[in-house]
C-alpha positions as CSV (number, residue, x, y, z in Angstrom):
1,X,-20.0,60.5,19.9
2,X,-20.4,64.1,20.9
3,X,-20.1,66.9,18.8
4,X,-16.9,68.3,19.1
5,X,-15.2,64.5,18.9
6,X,-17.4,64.6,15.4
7,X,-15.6,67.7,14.5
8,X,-12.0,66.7,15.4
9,X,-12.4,63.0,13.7
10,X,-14.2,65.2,10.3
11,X,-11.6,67.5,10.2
12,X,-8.3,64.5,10.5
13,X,-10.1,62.8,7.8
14,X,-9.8,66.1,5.6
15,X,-6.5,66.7,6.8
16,X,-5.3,63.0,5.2
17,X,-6.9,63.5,2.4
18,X,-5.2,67.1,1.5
19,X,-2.1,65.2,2.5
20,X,-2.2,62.7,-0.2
21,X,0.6,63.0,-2.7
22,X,-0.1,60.9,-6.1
23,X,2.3,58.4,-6.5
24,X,4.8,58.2,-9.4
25,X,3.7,56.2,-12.3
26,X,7.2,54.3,-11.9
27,X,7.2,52.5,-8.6
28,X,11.0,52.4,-9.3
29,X,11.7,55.6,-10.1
30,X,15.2,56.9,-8.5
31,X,14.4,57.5,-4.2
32,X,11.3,55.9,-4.3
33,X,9.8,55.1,-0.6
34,X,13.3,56.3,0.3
35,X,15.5,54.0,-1.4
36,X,19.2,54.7,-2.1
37,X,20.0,55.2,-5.9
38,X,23.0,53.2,-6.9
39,X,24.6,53.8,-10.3
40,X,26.9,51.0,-11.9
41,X,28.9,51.5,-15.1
42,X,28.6,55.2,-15.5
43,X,30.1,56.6,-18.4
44,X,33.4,59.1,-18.3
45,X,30.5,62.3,-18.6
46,X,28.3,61.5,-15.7
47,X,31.0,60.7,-13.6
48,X,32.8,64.3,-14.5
49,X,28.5,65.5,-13.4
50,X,29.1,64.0,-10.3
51,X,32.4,65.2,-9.3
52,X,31.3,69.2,-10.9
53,X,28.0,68.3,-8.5
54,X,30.5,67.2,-5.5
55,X,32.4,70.2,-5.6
56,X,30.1,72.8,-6.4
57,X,27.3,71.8,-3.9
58,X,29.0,69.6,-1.4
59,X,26.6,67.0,-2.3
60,X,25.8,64.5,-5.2
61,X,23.7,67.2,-7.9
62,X,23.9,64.7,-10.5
63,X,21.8,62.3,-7.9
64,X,19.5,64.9,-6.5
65,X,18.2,65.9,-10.0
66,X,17.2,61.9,-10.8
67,X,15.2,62.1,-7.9
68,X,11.3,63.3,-8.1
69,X,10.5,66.0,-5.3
70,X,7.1,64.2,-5.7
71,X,8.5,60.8,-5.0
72,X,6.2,58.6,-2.1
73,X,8.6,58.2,1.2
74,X,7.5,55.6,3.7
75,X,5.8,57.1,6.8
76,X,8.1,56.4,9.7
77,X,6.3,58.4,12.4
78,X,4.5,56.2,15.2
79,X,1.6,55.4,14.7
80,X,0.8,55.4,18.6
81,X,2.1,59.0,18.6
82,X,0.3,60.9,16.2
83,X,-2.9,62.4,15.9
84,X,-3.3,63.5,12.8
């Protein structure tokens, strides 16, 4: 292996490593790897949230907050594609 193909596989390796977000300590925390939340038997208040959320934002507030912005989301890139 030359040098510079030393480099470039040294410097990926770093790369994934800086790239790795700690999981939630729930696995089945609201959006985790992507899944859809699905609320049954809400209560008359969070369904009022919801419908405040829907109108003010144009999307489901009341959902987004329940959702980590650190949650783990599947990687769907191919893997033949990518370098790094």
């Amino acid at each position: 292996m030359n040098k510079k193909s030393q480099l470039l596989r040294e410097k990926k390796e770093e790369l994934e490593r800086a790239a790795v977000i700690p999981a939630p300590k729930d696995a089945s925390s609201y959006g985790e790897m992507g899944k859809p939340v699905v609320l049954t038997n809400i209560s008359t208040e969070i369904q009022r949230k919801i419908d405040k959320g829907w109108e003010s934002n144009a999307f489901n507030q009341y959902i987004s907050d329940l959702i980590s912005i650190e949650r783990k989301l599947p990687d769907v890139r191919d893997p033949q594609k990518t370098m790094f």
